[in-house]
C-alpha positions in Angstrom: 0.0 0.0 0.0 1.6 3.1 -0.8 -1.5 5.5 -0.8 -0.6 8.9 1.3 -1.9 12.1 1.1 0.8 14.3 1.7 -1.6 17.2 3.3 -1.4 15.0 5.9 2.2 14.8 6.2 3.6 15.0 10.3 6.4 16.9 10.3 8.1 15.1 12.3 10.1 11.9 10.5 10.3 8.7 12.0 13.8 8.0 13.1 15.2 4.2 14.3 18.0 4.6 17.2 21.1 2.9 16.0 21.1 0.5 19.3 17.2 -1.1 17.9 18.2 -2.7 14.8 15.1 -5.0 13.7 11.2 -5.0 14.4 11.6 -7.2 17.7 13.7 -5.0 19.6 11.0 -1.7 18.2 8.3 -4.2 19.3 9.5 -5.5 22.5 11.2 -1.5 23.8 7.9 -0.4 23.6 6.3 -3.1 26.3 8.7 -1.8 28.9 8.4 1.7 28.3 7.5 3.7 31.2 4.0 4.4 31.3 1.9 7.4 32.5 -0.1 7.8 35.6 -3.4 8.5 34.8 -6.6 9.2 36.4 -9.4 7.6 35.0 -12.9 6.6 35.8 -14.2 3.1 35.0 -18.0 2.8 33.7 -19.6 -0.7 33.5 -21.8 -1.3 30.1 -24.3 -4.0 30.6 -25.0 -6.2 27.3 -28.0 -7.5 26.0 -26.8 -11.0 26.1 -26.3 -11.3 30.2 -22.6 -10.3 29.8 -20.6 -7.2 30.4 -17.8 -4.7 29.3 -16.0 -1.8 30.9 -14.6 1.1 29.5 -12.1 3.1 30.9 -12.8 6.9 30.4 -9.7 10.1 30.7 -10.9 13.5 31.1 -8.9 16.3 30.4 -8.3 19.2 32.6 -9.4 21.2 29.4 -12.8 18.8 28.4 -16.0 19.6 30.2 -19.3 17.7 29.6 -20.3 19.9 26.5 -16.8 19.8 25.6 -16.6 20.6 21.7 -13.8 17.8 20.4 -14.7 14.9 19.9 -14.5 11.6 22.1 -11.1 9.7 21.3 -12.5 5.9 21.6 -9.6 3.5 21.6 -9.1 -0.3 21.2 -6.6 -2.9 22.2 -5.1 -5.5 21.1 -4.5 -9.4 21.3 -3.4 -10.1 24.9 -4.3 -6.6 26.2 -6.7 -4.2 27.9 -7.0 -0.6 28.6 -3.9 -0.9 30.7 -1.7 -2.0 27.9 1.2 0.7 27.8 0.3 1.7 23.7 -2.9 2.6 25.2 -2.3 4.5 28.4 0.2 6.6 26.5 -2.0 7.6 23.9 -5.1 8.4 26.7 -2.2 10.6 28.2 -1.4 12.7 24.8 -5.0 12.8 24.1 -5.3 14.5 27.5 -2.2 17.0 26.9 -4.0 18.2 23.8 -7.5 18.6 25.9 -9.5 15.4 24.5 -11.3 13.6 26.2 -11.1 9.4 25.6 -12.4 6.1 26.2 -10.5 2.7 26.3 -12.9 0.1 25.9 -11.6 -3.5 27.7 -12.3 -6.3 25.0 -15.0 -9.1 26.5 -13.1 -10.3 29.8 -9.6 -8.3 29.4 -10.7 -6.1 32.2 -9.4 -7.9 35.2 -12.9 -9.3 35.9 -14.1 -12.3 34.7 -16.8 -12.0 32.3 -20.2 -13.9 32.7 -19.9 -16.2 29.7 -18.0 -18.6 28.2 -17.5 -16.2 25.2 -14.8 -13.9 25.0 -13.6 -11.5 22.3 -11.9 -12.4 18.9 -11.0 -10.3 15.8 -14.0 -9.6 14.3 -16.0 -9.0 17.6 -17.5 -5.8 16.1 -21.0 -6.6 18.0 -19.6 -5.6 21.0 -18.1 -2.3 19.6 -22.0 -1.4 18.1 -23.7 -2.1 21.9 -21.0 -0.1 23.5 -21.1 2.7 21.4 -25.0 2.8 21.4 -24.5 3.2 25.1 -21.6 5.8 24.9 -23.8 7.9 22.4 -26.9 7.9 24.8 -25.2 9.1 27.4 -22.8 11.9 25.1 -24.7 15.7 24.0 -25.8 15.4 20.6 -23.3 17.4 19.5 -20.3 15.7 20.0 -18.6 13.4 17.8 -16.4 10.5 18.0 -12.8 9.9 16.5 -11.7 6.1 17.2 -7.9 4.3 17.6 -7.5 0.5 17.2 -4.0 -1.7 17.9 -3.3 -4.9 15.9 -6.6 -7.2 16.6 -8.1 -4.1 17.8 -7.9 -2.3 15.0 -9.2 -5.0 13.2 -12.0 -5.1 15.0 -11.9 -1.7 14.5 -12.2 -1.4 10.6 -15.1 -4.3 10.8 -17.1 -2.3 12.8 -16.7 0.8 10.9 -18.0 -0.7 7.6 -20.8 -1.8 9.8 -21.9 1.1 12.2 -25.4 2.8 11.8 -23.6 5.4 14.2 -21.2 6.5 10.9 -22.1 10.0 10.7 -20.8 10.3 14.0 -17.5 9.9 13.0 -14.8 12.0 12.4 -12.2 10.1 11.7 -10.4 6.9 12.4 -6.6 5.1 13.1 -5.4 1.5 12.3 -2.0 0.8 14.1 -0.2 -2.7 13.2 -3.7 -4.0 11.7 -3.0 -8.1 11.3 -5.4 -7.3 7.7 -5.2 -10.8 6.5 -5.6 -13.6 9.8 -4.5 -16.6 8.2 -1.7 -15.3 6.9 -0.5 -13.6 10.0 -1.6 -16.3 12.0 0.4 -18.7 9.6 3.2 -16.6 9.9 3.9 -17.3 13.6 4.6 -20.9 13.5 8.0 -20.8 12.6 11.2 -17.6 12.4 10.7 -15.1 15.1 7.6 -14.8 14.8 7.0 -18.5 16.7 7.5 -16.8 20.0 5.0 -14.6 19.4 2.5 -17.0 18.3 3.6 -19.3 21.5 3.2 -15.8 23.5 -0.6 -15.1 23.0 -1.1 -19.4 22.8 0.1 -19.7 26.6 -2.2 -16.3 27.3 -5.2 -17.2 25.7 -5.5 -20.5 27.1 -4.2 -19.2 30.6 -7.1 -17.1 30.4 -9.5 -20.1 29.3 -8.1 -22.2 32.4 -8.5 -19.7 34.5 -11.7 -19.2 33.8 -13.0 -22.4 33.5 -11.7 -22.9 37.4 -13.7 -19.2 38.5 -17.0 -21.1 36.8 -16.4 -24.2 38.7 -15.7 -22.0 42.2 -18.7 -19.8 41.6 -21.1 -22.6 40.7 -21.6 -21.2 37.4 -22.4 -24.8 35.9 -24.3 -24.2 32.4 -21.1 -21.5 31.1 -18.8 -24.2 32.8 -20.3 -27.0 30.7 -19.7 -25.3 27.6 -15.6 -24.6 28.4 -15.5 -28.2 29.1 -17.3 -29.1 25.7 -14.2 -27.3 24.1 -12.2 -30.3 25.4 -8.3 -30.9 26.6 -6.2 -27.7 26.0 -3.0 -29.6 26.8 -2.6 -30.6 22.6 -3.2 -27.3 21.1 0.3 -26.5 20.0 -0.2 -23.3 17.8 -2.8 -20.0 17.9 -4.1 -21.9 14.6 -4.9 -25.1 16.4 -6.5 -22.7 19.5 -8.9 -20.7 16.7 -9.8 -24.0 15.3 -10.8 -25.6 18.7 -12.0 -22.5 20.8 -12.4 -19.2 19.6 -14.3 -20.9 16.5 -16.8 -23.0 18.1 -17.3 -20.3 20.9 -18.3 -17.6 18.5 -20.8 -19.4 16.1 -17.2 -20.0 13.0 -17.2 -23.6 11.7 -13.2 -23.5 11.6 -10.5 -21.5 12.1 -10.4 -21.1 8.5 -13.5 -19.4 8.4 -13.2 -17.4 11.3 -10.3 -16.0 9.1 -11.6 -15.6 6.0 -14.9 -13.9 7.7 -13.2 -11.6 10.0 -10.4 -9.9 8.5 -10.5 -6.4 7.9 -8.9 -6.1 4.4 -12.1 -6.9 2.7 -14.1 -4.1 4.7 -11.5 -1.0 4.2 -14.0 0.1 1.0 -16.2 0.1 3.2 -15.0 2.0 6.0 -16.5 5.2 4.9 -14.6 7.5 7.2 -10.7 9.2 6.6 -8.5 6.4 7.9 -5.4 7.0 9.0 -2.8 3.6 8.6 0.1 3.3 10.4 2.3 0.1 9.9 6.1 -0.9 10.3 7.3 -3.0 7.1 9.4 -5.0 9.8 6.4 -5.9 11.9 7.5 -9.4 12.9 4.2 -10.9 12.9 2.5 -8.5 10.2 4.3 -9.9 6.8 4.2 -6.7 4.4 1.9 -8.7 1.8 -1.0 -8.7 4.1 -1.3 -5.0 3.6 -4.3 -3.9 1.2 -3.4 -2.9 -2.2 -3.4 1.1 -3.3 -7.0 0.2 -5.2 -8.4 -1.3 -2.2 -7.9 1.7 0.1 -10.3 4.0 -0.9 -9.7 8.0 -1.5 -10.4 7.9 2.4 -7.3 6.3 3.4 -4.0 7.8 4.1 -1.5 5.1 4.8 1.9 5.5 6.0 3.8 2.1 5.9 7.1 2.8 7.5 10.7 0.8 7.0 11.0 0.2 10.5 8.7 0.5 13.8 7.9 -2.8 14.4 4.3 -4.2 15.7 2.7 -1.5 17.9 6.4 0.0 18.5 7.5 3.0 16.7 10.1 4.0 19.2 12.2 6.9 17.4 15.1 8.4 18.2 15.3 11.7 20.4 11.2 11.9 20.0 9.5 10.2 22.7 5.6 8.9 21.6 6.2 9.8 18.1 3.5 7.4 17.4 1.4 9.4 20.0 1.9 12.6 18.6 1.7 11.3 15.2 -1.9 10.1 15.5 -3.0 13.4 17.5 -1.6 15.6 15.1 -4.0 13.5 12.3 -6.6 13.8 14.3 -6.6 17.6 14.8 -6.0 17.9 11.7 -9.5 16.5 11.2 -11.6 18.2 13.6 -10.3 21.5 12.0 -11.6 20.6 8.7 -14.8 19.8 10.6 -14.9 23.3 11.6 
């Protein structure tokens, strides 16, 4: 993809420090970066289906409740929640520049257990629509909404925005280190580098699944309990292929793995998007292989991608510029709300 409109250019230049050769180091630095202290306020949403999500919401000093910028909603990735350093740094910039945002925690990445034996996957854009409903009841009418997603949650994120009824809400939109194309990413991680990242979120996800499988069992929760146990032995699942195929397919209503891929990922809904869509990708991503990322003809006029040598998989770290990746997706998105204006 080499789309970019070069209105949007950031003046800034991304620069790799000499001592960070490679996409792993990029990737790795940036999950022991210090992370800001924030003060946020947590509000529960309660789901139509029994279940529940929470979002985590940052005020700025400057943002009142008829503030005139829109709300920054953000989304994480694979693994994470709304404490993962990518998104507490970028709640804390959004703050310095007096928006106000909203980290939505995935279906159980909050620290609670959720209620059901469903969790969240990559195309789990549901669960975006009936939080958002919620978040727009409670917002004045006036106000509109600028959204962030991180690897699966930006996924995630370009599913739901070629699917929203709340479209005309939004102002614009930002896909950082977006997997595109599952299978292939997913394929990618069984061998090279990439294996220990596939082994990574393998030994998380069914952490998670074990874990919750033994709160069911303490809390008496027999009928959810009865369908983690239908999912069988986790013990031979050796790759996040073979976990998709057993779990997160039959979980979420997929026949395989396969075609939980092939019906979830977000390359096929970018036309669809409808909303200026900023990309932001690292051709070194070691789990994102360059070929996953849409062709020029499948962005859209809409789309301003800017697919960088270096950066890694939600890294970016640069040299001398601390959150360049922050600062880069702020300045797009004020950018934005002036041309609203």
């Amino acid at each position: 993809m080499t789309r970019a409109d070069t209105s949007l250019q950031f003046s800034e230049p991304f620069r790799t420090p000499w001592w960070m050769p490679g996409g792993h180091l990029q990737t790795v630095w940036r999950k022991l970066q210090a992370t800001p202290q924030l003060i946020r306020h947590r509000r529960r949403i309660e789901l139509r289906d029994g279940d529940f999500i929470d979002v985590d919401f940052e005020s700025s000093a400057f943002a009142s409740s008829a503030s005139s910028k829109p709300l920054v909603f953000v989304l994480h990735g694979l693994a994470g929640s709304s404490d993962s350093p990518y998104v507490l740094s970028m709640q804390h910039e959004l703050s310095r520049q007096g928006f106000e945002s909203a980290a939505m925690n995935l279906r159980g990445c909050s620290g609670d257990f959720n209620r059901l034996a469903v969790a969240y996957h990559s195309g789990c854009s549901h669960d975006v629509e009936e939080v958002m409903d919620n978040l727009l009841a409670a917002m004045p009418a006036s106000q509109q909404l600028m959204v962030i997603g991180y690897s699966l949650g930006a996924n995630v994120l370009i599913k739901w925005l070629s699917e929203t009824r709340h479209k005309a809400k939004i102002l614009a939109g930002v896909s950082v280190s977006n997997p595109f194309l599952l299978a292939l990413c997913c394929a990618r991680m069984n061998s090279g580098i990439a294996f220990w990242y596939g082994r990574y979120f393998l030994s998380r996800l069914r952490r998670d699944l074990d874990a919750k499988r033994q709160h069911f069992e303490h809390c008496g929760q027999d009928q959810q309990l009865q369908v983690i146990k239908a999912l069988g032995s986790l013990q031979s699942l050796k790759t996040l292929w073979d976990f998709d195929d057993a779990v997160t397919a039959p979980l979420h209503g997929f026949s395989s793995a396969r075609d939980y891929y092939d019906r979830c990922s977000s390359r096929q809904f970018l036309p669809s998007a409808g909303v200026p869509l900023l990309i932001v990708h690292g051709r070194n991503d070691p789990i994102i292989p360059p070929v996953a990322l849409p062709e020029p003809d499948e962005a859209g006029a809409a789309v301003h991608a800017e697919v960088l040598n270096e950066g890694g998989h939600v890294g970016f770290v640069t040299r001398g510029q601390a959150h360049w990746l922050e600062r880069r997706i702020v300045h797009y998105l004020q950018q934005h709300f002036a041309l609203s204006n």
